[in-house]
VOKOLRO-331623 format. One record per residue: z, x, y of N, C-alpha, C in turn. Coordinates in nm, 3 decimals, m for minus. Atoms other than C-alpha are relative to their C-alpha. Layout:
! VOKOLRO-331623
(node (Z,X,Y),(Z,X,Y),(Z,X,Y))
...
END
This chain:
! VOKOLRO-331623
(node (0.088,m0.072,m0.090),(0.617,0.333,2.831),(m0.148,m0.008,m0.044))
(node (0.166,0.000,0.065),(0.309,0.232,2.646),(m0.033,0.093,m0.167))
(node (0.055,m0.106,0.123),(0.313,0.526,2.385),(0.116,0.006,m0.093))
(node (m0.107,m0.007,0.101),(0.495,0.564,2.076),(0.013,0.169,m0.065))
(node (m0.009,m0.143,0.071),(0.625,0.921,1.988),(0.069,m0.006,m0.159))
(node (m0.012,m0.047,0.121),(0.711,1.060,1.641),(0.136,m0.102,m0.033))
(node (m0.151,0.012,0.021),(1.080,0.938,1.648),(m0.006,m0.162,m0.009))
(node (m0.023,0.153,m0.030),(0.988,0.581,1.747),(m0.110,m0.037,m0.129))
(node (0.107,0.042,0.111),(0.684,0.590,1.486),(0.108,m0.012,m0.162))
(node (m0.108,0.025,0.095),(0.946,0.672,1.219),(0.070,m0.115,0.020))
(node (m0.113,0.145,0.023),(1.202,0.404,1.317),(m0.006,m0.112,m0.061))
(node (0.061,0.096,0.029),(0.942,0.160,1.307),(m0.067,m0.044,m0.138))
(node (0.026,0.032,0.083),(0.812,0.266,0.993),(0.104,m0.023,m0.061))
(node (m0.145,0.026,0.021),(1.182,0.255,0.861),(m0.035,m0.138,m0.008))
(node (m0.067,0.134,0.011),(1.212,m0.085,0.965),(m0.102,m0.060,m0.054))
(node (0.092,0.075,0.069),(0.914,m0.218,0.813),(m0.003,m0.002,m0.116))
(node (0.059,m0.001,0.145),(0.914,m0.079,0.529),(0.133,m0.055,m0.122))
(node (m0.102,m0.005,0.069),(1.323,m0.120,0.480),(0.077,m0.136,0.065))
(node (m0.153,0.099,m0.100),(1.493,m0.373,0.766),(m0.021,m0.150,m0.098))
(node (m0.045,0.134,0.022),(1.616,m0.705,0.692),(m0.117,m0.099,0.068))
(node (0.139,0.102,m0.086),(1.374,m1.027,0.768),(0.039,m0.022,0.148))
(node (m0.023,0.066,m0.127),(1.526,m1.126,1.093),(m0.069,0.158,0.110))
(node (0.044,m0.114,m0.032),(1.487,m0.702,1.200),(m0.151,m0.023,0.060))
(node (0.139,m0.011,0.016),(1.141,m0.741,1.087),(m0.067,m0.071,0.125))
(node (0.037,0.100,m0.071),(1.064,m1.041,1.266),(0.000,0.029,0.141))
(node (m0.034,m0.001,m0.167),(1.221,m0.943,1.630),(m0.103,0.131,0.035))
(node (0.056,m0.100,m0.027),(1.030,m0.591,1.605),(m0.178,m0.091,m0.010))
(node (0.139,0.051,0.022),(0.701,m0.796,1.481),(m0.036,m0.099,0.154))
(node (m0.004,0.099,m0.151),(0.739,m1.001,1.815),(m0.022,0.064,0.086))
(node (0.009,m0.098,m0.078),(0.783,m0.704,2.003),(m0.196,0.036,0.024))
(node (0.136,m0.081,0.041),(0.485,m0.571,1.863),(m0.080,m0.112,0.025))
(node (0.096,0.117,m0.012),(0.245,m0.943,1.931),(0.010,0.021,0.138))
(node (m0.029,m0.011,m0.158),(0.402,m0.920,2.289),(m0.055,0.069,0.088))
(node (0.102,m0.112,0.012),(0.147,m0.698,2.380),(0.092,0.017,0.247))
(node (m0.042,0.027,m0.142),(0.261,m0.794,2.820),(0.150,0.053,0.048))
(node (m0.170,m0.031,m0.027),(0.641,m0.789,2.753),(0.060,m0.121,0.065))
(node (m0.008,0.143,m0.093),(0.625,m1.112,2.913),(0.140,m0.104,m0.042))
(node (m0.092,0.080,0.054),(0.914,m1.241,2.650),(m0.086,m0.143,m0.073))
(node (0.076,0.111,0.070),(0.648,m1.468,2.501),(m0.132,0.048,m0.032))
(node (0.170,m0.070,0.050),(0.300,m1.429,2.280),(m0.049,m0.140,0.010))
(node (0.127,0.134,0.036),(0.038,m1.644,2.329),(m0.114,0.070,m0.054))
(node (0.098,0.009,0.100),(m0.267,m1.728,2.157),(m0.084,0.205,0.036))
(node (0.074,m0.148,m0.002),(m0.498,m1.388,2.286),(0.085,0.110,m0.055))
(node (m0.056,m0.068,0.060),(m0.232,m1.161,2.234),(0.028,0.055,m0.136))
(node (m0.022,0.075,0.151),(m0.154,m1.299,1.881),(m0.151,0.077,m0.053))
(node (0.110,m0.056,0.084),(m0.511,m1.258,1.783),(m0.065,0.126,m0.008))
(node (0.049,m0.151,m0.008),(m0.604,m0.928,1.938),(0.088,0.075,m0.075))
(node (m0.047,m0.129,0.041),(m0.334,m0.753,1.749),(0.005,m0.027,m0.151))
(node (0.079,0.033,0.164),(m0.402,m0.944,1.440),(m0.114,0.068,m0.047))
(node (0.151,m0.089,m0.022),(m0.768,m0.800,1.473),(0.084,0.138,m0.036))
(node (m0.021,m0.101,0.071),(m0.611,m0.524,1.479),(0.042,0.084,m0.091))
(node (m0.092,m0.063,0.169),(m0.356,m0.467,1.188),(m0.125,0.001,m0.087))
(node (0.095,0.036,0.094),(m0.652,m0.620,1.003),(m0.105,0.121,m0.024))
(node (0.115,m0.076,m0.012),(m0.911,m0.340,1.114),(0.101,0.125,m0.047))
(node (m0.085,m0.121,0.101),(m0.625,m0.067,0.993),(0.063,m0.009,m0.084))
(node (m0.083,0.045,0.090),(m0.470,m0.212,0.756),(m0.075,m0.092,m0.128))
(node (0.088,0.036,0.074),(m0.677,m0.351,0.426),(0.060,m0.108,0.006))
(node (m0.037,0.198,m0.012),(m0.648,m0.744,0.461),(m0.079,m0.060,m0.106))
(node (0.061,0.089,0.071),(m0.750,m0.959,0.177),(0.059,m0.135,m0.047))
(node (m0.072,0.157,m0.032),(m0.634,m1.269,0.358),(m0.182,m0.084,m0.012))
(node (0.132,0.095,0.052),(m0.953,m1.564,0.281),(0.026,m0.038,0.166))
(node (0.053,0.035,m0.179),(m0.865,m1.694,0.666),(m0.028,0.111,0.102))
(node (0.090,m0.118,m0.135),(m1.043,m1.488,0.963),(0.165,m0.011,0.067))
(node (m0.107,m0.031,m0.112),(m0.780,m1.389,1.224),(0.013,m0.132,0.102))
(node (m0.060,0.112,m0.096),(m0.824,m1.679,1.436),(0.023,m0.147,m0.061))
(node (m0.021,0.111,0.045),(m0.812,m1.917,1.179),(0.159,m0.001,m0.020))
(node (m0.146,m0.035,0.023),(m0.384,m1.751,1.102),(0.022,m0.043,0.129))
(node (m0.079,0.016,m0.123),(m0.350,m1.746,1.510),(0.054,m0.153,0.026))
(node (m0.041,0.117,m0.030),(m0.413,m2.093,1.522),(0.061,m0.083,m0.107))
(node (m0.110,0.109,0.058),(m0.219,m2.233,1.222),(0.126,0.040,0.076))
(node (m0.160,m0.032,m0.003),(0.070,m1.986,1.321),(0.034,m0.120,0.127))
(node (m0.004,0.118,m0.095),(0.044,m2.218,1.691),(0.005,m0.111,m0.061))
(node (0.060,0.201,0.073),(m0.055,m2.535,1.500),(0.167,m0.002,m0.041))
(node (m0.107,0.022,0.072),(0.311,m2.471,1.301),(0.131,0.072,0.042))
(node (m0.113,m0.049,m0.026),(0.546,m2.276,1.498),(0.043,m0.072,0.198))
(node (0.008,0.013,m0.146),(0.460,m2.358,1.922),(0.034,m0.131,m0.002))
(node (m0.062,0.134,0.013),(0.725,m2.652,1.914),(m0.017,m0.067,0.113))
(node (m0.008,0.098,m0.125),(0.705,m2.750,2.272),(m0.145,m0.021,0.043))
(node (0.114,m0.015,m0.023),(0.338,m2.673,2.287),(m0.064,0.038,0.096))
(node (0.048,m0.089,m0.120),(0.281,m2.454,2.559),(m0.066,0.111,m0.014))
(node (0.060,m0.045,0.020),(0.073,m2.246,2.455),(0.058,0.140,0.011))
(node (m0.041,m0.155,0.062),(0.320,m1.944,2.367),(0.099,m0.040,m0.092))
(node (m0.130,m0.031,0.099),(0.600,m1.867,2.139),(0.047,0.086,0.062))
(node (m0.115,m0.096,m0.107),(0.932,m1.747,2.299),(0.076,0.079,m0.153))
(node (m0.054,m0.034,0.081),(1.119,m1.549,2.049),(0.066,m0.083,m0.063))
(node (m0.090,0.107,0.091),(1.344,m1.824,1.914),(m0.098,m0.088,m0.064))
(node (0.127,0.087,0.099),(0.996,m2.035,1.814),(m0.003,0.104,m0.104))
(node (0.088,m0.072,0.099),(0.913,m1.748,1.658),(0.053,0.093,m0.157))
(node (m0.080,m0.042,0.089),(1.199,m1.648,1.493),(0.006,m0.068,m0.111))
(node (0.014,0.086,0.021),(1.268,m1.975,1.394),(m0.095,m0.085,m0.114))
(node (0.142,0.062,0.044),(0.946,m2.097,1.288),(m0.068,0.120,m0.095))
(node (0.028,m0.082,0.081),(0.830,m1.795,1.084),(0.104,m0.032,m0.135))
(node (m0.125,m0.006,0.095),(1.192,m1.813,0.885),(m0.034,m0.109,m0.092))
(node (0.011,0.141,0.091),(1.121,m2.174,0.781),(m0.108,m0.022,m0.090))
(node (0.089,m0.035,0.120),(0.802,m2.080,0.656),(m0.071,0.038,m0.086))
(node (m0.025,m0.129,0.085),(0.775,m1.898,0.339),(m0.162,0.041,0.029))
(node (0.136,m0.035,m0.066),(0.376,m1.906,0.406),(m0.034,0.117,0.062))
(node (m0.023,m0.128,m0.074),(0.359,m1.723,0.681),(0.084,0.124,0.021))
(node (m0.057,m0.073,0.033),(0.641,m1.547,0.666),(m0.085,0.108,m0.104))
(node (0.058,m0.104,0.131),(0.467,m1.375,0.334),(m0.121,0.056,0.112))
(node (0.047,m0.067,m0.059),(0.159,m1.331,0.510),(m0.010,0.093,0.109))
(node (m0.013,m0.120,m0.077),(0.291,m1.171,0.823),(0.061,0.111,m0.057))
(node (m0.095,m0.090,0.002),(0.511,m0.944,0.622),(m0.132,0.092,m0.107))
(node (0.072,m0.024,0.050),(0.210,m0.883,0.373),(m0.156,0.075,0.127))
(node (0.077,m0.054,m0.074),(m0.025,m0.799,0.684),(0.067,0.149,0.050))
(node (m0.071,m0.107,m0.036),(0.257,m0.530,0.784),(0.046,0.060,m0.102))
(node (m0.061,m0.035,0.124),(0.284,m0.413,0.470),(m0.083,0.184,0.013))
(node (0.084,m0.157,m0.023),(0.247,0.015,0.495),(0.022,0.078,m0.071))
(node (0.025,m0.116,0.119),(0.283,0.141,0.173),(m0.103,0.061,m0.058))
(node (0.138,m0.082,0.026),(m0.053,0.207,0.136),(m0.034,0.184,0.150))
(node (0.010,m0.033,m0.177),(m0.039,0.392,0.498),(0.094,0.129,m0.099))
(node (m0.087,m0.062,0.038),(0.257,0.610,0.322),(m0.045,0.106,m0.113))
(node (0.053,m0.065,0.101),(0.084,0.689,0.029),(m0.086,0.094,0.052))
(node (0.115,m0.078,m0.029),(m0.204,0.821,0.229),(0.070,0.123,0.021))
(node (m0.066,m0.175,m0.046),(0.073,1.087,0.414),(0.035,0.039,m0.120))
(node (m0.072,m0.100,0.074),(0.220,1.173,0.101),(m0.117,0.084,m0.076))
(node (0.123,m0.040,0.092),(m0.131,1.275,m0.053),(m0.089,0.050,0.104))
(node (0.084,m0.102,m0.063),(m0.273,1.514,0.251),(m0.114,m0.125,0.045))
(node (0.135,0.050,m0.064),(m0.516,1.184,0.359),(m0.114,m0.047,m0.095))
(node (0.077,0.053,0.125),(m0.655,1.123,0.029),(0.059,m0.146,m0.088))
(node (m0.059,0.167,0.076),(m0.622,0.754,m0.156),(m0.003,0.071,m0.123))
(node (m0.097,m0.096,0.131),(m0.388,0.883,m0.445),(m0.105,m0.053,m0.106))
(node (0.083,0.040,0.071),(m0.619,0.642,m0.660),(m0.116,0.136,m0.024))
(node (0.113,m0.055,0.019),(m0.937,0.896,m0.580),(0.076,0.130,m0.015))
(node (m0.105,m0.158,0.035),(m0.684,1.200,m0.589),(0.008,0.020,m0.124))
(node (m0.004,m0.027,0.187),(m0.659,1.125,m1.004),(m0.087,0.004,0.004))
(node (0.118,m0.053,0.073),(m0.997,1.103,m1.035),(m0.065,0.077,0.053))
(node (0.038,m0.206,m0.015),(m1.095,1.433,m0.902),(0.070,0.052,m0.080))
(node (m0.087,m0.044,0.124),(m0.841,1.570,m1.107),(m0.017,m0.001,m0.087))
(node (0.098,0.072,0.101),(m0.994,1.359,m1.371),(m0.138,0.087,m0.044))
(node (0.148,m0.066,0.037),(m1.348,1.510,m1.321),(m0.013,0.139,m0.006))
(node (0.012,m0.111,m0.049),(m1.240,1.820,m1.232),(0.060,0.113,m0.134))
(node (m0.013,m0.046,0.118),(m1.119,1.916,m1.628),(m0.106,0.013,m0.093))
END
């Protein structure tokens, strides 16, 4: 329906933080699929790249559209300018590359840490603590 409530935010973090690669993968598709169309192409791909990136601390060396277009350059077998779920399944699985980096861009243990610490980066949480003796 567009919106994600509490129950579905949990699941999702669940599966990210716990599911199996293939899990990962079909929900990470979901999530690029921005239309529902059953296929991501290139805009899609990069706008939500952009965005993990802008909430999520990235200290990937390629820009966002330089990943969109290898992931195309190395997964979009027929070359139509999307990936159907089986490219993408497929083509991620085979390589460890990407694979790492998409699973490393969805990576939300930092995200976790923040809830368990009231919103504070546990790092600056010791050193208040620290200064505060």
């Amino acid at each position: 329906d567009g919106y994600i409530d509490f129950m579905e935010y949990v699941a999702a973090l669940s599966l990210v933080l716990n599911g199996k690669v293939d899990q990962k993968l079909r929900w990470y598709f979901k999530l690029y699929d921005v239309d529902g169309n059953g296929c991501i192409d290139r805009a899609e791909l990069l706008n939500i790249i952009k965005a993990i990136r802008s909430i999520n601390r990235c200290n990937e060396k390629m820009t966002a559209e330089e990943f969109t277009d290898m992931v195309f350059n190395k997964i979009d077998i027929n070359g139509d300018g999307e990936l159907s779920l089986e490219e993408f399944m497929e083509g991620v699985q085979k390589d460890e590359m990407l694979l790492d980096i998409l699973t490393r861009s969805l990576d939300l243990t930092h995200i976790v840490r923040l809830i368990q610490n009231d919103g504070k980066n546990p790092h600056e949480a010791g050193q208040d603590a620290q200064g505060d003796q």
